[in-house]
N, CA, C and O atoms as a DFTB+ gen file, in Angstrom:
344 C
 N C O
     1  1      44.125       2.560      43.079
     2  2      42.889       1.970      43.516
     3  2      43.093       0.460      43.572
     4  3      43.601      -0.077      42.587
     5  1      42.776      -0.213      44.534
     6  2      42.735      -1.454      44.841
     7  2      42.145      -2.191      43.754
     8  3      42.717      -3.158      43.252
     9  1      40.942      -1.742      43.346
    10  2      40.234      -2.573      42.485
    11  2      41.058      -3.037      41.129
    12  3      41.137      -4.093      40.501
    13  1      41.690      -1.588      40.981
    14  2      42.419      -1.557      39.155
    15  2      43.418      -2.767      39.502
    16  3      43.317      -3.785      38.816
    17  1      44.280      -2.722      40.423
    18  2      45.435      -3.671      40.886
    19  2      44.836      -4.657      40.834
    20  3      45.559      -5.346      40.114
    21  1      43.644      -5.496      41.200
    22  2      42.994      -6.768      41.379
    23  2      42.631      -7.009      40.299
    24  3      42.691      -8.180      39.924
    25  1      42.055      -5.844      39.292
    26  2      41.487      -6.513      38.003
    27  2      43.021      -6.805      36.908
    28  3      43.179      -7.619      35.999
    29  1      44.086      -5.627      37.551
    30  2      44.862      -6.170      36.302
    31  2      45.682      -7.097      36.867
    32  3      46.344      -7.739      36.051
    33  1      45.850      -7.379      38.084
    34  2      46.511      -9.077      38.162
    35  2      45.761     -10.133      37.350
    36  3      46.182     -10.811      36.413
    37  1      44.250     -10.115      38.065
    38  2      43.695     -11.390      37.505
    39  2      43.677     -11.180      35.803
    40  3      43.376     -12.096      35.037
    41  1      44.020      -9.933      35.400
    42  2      43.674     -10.269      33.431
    43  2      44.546     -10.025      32.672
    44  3      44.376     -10.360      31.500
    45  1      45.926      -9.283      33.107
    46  2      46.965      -8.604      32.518
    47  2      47.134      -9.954      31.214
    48  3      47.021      -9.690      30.017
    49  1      47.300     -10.787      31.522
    50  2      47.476     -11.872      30.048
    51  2      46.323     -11.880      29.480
    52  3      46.435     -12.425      28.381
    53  1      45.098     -11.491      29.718
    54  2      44.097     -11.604      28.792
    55  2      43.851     -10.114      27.919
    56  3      43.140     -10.045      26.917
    57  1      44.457      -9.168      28.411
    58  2      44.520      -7.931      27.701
    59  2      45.226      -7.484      26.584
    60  3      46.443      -7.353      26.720
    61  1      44.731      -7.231      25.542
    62  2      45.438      -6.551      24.522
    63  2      45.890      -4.919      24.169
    64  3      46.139      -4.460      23.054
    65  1      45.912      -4.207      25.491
    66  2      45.913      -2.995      25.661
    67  2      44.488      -2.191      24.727
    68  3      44.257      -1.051      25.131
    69  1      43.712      -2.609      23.747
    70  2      42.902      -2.021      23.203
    71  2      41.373      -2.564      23.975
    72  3      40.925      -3.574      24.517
    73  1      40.963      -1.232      23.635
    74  2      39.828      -0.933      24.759
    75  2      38.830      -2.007      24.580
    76  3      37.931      -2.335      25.354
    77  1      39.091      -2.419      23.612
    78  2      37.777      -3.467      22.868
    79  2      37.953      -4.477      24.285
    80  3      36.934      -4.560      24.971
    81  1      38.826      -5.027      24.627
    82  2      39.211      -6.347      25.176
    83  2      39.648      -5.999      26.905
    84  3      40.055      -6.784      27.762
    85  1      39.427      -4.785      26.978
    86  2      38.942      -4.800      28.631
    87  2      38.003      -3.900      28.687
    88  3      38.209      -3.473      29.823
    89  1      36.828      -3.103      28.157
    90  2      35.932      -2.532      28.292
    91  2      34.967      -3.713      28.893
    92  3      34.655      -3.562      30.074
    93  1      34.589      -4.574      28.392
    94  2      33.603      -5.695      28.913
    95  2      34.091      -6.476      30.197
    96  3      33.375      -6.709      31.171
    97  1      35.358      -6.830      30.063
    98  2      35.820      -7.672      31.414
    99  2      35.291      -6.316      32.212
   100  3      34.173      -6.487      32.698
   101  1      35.974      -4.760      32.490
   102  2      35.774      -4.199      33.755
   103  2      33.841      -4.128      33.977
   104  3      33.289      -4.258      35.070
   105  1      33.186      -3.918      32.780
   106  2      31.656      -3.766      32.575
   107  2      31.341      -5.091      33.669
   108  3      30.771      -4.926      34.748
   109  1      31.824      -6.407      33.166
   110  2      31.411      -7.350      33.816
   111  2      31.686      -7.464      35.332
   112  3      30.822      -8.085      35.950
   113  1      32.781      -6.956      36.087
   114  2      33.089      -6.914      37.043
   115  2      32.431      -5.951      37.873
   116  3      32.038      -6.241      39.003
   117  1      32.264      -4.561      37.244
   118  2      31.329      -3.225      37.977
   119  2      29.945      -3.939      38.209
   120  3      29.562      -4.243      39.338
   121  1      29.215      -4.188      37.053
   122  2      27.890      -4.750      37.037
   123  2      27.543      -5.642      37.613
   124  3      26.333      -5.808      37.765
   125  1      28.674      -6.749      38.267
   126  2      28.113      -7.914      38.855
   127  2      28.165      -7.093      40.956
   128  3      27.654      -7.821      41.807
   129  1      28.696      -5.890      41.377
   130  2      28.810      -5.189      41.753
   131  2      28.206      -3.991      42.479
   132  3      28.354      -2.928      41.876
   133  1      27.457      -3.920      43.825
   134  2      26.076      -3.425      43.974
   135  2      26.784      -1.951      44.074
   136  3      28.006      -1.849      44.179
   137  1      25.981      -0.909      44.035
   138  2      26.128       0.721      43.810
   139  2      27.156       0.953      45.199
   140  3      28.292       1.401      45.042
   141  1      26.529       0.532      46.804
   142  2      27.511       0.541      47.897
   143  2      29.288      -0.102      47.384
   144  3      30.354       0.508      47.462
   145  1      29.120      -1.002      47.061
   146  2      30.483      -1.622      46.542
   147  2      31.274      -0.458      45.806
   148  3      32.273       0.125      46.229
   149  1      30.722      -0.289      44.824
   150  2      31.270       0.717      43.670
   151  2      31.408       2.153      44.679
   152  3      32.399       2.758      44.269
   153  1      30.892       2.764      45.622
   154  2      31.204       4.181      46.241
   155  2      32.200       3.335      47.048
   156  3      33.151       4.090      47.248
   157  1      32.480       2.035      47.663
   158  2      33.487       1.954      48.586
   159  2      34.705       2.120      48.144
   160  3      35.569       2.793      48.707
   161  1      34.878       1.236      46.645
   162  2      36.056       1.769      46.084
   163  2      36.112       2.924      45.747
   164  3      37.308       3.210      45.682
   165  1      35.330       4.015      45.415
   166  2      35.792       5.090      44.921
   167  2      36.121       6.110      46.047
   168  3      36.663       7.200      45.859
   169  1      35.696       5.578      47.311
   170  2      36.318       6.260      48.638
   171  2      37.986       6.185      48.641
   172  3      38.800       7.015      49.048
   173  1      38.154       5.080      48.128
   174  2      39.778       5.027      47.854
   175  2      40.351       6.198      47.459
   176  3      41.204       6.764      48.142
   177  1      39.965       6.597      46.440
   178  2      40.595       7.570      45.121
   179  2      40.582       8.659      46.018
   180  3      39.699       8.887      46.844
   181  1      41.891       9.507      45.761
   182  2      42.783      11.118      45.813
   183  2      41.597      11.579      45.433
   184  3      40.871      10.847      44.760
   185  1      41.108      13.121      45.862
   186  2      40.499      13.735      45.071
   187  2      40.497      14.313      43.598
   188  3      39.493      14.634      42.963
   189  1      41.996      14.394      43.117
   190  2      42.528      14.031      41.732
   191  2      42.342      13.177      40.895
   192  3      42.511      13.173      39.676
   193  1      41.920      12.310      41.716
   194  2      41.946      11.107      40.728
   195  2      40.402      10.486      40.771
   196  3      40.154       9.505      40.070
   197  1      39.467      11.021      41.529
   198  2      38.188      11.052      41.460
   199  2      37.682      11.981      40.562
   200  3      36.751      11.809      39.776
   201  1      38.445      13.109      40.751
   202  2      37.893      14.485      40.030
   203  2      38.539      14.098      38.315
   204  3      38.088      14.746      37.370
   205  1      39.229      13.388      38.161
   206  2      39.669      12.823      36.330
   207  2      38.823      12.223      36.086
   208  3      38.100      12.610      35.168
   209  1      38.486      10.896      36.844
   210  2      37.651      10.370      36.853
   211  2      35.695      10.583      36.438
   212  3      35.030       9.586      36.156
   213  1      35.205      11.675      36.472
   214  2      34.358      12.069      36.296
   215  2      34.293      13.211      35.945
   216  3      33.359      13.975      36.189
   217  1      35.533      13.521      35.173
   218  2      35.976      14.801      33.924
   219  2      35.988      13.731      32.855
   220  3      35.562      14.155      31.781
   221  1      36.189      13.040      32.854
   222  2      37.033      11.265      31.606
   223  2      35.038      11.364      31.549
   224  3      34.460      11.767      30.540
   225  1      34.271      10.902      32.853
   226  2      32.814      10.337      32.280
   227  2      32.190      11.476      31.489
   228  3      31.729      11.336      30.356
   229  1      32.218      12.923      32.360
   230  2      31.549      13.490      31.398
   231  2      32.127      14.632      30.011
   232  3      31.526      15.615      29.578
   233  1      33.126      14.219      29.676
   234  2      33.765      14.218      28.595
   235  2      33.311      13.297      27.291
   236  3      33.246      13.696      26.129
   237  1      33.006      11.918      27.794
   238  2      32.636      10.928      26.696
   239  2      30.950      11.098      27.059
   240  3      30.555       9.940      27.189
   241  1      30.293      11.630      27.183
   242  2      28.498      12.108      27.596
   243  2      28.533      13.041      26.668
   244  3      27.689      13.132      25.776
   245  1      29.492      13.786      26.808
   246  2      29.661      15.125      26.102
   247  2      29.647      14.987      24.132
   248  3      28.859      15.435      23.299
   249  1      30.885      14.175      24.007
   250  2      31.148      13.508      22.870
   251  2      30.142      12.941      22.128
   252  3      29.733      13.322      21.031
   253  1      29.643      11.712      22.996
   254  2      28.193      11.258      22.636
   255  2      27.039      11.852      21.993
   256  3      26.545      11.630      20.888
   257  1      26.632      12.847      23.138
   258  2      25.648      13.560      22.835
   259  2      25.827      14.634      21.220
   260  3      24.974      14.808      20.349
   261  1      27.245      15.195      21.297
   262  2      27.369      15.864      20.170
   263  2      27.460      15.195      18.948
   264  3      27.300      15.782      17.878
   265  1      27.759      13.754      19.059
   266  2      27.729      12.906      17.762
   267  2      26.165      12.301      17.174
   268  3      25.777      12.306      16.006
   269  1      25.485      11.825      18.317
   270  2      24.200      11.712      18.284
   271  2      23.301      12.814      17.313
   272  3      22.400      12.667      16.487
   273  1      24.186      14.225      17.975
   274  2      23.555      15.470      16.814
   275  2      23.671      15.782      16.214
   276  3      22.882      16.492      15.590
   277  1      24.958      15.433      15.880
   278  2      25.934      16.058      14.393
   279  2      26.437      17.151      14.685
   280  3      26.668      17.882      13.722
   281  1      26.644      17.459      15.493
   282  2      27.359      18.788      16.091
   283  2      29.171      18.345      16.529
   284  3      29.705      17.414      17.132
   285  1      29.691      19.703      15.775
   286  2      31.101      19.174      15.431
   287  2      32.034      18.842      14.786
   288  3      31.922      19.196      13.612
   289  1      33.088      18.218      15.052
   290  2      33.764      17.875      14.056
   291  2      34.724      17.131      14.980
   292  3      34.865      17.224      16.199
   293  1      35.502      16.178      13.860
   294  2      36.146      15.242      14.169
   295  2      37.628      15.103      13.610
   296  3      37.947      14.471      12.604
   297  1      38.623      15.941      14.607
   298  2      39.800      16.161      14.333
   299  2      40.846      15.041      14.257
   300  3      41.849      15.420      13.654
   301  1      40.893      14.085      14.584
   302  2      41.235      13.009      14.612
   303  2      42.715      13.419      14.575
   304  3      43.486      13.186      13.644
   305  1      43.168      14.431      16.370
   306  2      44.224      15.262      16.386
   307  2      45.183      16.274      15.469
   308  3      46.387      16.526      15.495
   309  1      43.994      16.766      14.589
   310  2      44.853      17.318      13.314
   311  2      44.474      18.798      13.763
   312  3      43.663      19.156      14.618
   313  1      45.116      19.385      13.118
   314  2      45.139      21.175      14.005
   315  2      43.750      21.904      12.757
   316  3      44.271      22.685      11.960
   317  1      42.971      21.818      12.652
   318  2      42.059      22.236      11.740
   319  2      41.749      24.025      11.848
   320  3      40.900      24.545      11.124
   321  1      42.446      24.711      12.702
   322  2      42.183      26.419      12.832
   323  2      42.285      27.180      11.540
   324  3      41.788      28.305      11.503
   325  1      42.910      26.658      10.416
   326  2      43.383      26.970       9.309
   327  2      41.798      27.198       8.555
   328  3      41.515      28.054       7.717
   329  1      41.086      26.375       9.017
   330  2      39.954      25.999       8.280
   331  2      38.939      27.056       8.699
   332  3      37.887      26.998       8.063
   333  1      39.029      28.118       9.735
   334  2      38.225      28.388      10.089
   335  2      38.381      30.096      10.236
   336  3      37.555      30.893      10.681
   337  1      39.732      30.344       9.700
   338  2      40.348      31.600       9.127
   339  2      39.870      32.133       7.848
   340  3      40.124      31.519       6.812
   341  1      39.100      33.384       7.831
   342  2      38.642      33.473       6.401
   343  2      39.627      35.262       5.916
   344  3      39.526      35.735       4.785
């Protein structure tokens, strides 16, 4: 996508690979950004890579919502099936 290439020229030295420190630069760039703008770039994107793309959004909706409820658990990649064998 054109856009990702433009944002990481202009910031690649301001990035610390952790999300903290480009979550807001891209926020600031989408948001300053009218809704037409944002579908033009996403006309760019493979259908693969649109379709991750909004598996990735509603994956973290998903997450959200179940933390909001307390529903769950939080594997923090550890294989927990052991736990659930009686």
């Amino acid at each position: 996508m054109k856009l990702v290439d433009e944002i990481y020229n202009t910031f690649k030295y301001h990035f610390s690979a952790d999300e903290e420190d480009i979550y807001p630069i891209v926020f600031g760039i989408l948001e300053s950004k009218s809704k037409e703008e944002i579908f033009d770039h996403l006309d760019e994107l493979a259908h693969e890579d649109l379709a991750e793309m909004v598996t990735l959004y509603i994956l973290e909706q998903l997450q959200k919502k179940l933390a909001e409820e307390g529903i769950g658990r939080v594997t923090l990649g550890q294989d927990y099936t052991e736990d659930y064998l009686q």
